[in-house]
Structures are given as C-alpha cells and as structure tokens.
N, C-alpha and C positions, 0 to 999 in steps of 0.2 A: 484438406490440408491447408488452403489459406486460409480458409475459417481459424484456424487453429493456429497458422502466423500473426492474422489479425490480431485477436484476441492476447497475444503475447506482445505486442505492441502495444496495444492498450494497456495493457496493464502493466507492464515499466513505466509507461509514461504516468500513471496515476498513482503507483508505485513515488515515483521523484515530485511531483505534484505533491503528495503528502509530505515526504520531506521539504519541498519549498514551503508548505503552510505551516508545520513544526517548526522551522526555523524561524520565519518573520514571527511567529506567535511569541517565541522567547527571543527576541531581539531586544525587548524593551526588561528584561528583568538582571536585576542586581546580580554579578559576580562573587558579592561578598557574601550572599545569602549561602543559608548552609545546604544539602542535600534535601531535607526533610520541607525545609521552605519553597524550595524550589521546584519540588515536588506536587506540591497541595497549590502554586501558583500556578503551574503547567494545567492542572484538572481543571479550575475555574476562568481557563482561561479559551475562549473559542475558538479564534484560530489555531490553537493548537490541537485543542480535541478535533475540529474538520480537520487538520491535518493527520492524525490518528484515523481517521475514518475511512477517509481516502487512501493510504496507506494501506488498509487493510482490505478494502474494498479490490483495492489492484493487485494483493498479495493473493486473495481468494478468485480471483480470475487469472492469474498464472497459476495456480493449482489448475484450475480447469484446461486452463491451452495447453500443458504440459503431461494433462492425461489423456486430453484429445489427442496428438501429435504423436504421445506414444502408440497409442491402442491404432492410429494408420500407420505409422511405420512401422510395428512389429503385425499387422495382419491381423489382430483381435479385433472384434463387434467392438465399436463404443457405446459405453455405457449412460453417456451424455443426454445423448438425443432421446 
C-alpha cells in the first residue's frame, strides 16, 4: 500500500515536471505564429520534447500506482509484481 502511495507521488510530481519542461520550452516562441508553425516548433524543440517525455513517463506510473492500490484495496493478487 505505500508502495503504491509512493509511486503516486512520483508520478504527479513528474506528471507537472513535464508540464514545467513544456512550458519553459515554448516560452520563447512567437504568439503570432499560426497553429501548424507552432506545432512543427514544439517537435524540434528539446525542452519541450523532455517535457513530453516526462509527462508521459509520470502518466504511465500512475497507471501502475492506481492499479496497484486498486488490486490491495479491493483484495485481488496484483498483477504488478
């Protein structure tokens, strides 16, 4: 069970980590650019991909903490381990 708080910890915090790397990565691009510009900047652009990464990194570890956490509070094997 703390395993499985831990881990839900972690991964909000790496979760908003991504969003803090997303954002400083477009801090520096034009408002006037159109969708499509801003788009193909966003890709080539590093910190925002490691922001992307990270993000997703902490989104695929609260899938885990969240099916950890289920499977002890409803009494099922985990599947995890």
């Amino acid at each position: 069970m703390i395993g499985g708080l831990l881990l839900a910890l972690v991964s909000a915090a790496l979760i908003n980590l991504g969003f803090l790397l997303q954002h400083k990565g477009l801090g520096h691009q034009a408002a006037a650019a159109g969708p499509r510009q801003r788009l193909l900047r966003s890709l080539r652009n590093p910190l925002w991909l490691s922001g992307q990464a990270v993000g997703w990194l902490g989104f695929g570890l609260q899938i885990v903490a969240v099916s950890d956490l289920r499977s002890e509070l409803a009494g099922t094997p985990n599947l995890w381990v």
